[in-house]
N, C-alpha and C positions, 0 to 999 in steps of 0.2 A: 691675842690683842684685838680690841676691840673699834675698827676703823669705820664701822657701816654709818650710814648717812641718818639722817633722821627720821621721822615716818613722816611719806610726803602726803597731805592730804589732795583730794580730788573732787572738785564741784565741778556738774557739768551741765550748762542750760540747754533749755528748749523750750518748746509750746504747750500749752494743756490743749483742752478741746476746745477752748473758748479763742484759741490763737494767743492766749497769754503770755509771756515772759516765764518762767517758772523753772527754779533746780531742779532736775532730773534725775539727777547724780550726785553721792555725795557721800566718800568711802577712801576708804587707804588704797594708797597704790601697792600692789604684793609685788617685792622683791622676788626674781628665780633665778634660780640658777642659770646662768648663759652660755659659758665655755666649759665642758665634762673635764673636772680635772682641777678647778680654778673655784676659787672664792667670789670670782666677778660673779655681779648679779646684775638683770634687766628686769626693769617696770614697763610694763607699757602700757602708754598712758591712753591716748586715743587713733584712730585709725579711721582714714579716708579711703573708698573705695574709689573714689574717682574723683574732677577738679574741672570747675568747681564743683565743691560739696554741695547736697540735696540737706539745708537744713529744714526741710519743712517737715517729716516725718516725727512722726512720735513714739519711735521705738524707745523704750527706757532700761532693755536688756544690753549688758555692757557687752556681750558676747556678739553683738551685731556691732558693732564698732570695736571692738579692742580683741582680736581672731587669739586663740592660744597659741597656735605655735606661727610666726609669721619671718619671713627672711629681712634681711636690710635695707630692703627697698620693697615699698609698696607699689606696681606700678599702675600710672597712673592715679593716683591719691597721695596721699600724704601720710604721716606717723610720726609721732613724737612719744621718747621711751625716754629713763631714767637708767642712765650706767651707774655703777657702784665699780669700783674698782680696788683690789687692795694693794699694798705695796709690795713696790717689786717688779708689777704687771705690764706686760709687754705684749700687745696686739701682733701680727700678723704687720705686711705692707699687704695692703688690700685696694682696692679701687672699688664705687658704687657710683651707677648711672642717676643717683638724686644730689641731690644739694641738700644738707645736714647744716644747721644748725647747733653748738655746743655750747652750751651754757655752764661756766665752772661753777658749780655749789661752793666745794670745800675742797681744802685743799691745792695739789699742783698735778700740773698734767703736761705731758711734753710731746706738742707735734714735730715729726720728722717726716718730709717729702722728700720727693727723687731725689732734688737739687742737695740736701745735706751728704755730708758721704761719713756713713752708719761705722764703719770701719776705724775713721783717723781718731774722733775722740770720742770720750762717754759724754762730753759736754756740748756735740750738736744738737740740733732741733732748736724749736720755741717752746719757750718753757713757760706757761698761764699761769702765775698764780694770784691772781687777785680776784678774790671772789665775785660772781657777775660778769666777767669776761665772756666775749662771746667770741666762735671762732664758724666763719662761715664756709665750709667743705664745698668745693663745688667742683665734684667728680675726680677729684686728683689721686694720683694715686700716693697714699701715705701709710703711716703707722703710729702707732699712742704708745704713749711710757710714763707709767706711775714712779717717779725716779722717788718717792719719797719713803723711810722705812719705815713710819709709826702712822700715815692715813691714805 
């Protein structure tokens, strides 16, 4: 079955030599594999080493901003990645010292925090489906559920 997202495009500005305005960047995000075992995939889109960000450099190699192999928390910078998820998929309850930002694409997605209790039914959590929702994480500890069977 065929659930994966669409190919998301990537423009990313900066300076020429002239101190211009100018794309820098301008490429598909490559979906990877993220859990061994799992059809989820992560994109990652851009990578802060520190905050604020130094934008006055003119590096244009994506590898100085977007590292290959990176954990869930950048610290001290920032990172914004692209989940693909298939159905079915059930995260871990995990905790992160950042603050995540989640933007629904497509589809439905279902947060569970401490306070639900995972056990009494399959129908706790918040369940996001309205595409554009956004869901602000801020260090809690939780868990994701693709409850949906065909995306």
């Amino acid at each position: 079955m065929d659930y994966n997202l669409p190919i998301v495009k990537r423009v990313i500005t900066g300076h020429n030599a002239r101190a211009q305005s100018t794309p820098i960047i301008f490429d598909d995000i490559v979906m990877e594999s993220f859990i061994p075992g799992s059809d989820t995939k992560l994109g990652r889109v851009w990578t802060t080493k520190e905050t604020p960000a130094n934008n006055d450099d003119q590096k244009t190699d994506l590898k100085e901003f977007v590292p290959e192999r990176l954990g869930l928390v950048q610290p001290n910078g920032s990172q914004i990645c692209i989940l693909d998820t298939p159905p079915g998929w059930r995260s871990s309850i995990h905790r992160t010292s950042s603050i995540d930002y989640i933007i629904l694409v497509s589809g439905a997605i279902t947060l569970l925090l401490d306070t639900d209790d995972h056990s009494s039914s399959p129908d706790v959590g918040t369940t996001i489906s309205v595409p554009g929702s956004i869901i602000v994480q801020r260090g809690t500890r939780h868990m994701w559920e693709n409850r949906s069977k065909a995306e």
